[in-house]
N, C-alpha and C positions, 0 to 999 in steps of 0.2 A: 159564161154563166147565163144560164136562161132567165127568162123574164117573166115576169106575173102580172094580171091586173088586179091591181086594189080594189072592190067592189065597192067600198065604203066611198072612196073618191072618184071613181068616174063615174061619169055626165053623159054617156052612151052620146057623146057626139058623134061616134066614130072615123075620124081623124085618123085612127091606128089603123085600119082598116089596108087601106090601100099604101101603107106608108110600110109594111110587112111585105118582103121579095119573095118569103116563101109560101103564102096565103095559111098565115099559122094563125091567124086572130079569125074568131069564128063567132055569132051571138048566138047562145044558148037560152032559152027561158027568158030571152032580155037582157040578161046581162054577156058582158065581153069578156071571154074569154082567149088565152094563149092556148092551142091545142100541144096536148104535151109531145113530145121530141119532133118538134118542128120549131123549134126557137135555136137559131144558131148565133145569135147576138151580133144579126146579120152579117156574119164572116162571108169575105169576098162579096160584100157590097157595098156597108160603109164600114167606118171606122167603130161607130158604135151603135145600141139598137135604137131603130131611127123610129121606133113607135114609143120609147120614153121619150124619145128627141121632140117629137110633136107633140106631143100629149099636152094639151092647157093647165092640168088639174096636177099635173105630176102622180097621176093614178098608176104608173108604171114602172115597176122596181126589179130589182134581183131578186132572184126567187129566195134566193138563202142555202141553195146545193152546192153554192161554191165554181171557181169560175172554170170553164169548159175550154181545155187546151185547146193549141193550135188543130193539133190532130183529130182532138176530138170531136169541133167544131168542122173544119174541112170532111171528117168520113161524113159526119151529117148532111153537109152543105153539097156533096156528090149524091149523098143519096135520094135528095130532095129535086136536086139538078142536073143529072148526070149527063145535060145536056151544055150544061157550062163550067162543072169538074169532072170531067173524065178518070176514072179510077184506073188507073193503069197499072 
């Protein structure tokens, strides 16, 4: 499942920032956004997405598309990183 920022709850700390493997959180207009298909709910990095992981405010949720298979998550995570999944 991809993740979203709450705009109504985050504090533009930016915490999320560098806490994303696949530099998918971008500031727009000032606010923080997730850029869309670059959230792989850090597959093959941690266990879960480590930018609600840090988040003070709890500004960081599932998006609500429902959650992104193994597979679907890994083609993303090769496509972002094909330098750490090799698509073979």
């Amino acid at each position: 499942m991809a993740q979203v920022i709450i705009q109504e709850r985050c504090t533009r700390c930016g915490v999320c920032l560098p806490a994303c493997p696949n530099d998918g959180i971008e500031v727009v207009a000032g606010a923080y956004v997730i850029r869309d298909g670059l959230c792989t709910g850090c597959y093959g990095f941690h266990a879960a997405p480590k930018c609600a992981e840090v988040c003070p405010v709890e500004a960081v949720a599932d998006d609500g598309t429902g959650p992104l298979t193994d597979e679907e998550a890994g083609l993303r995570a090769a496509w972002i990183h094909p330098e750490r999944f090799p698509n073979d």
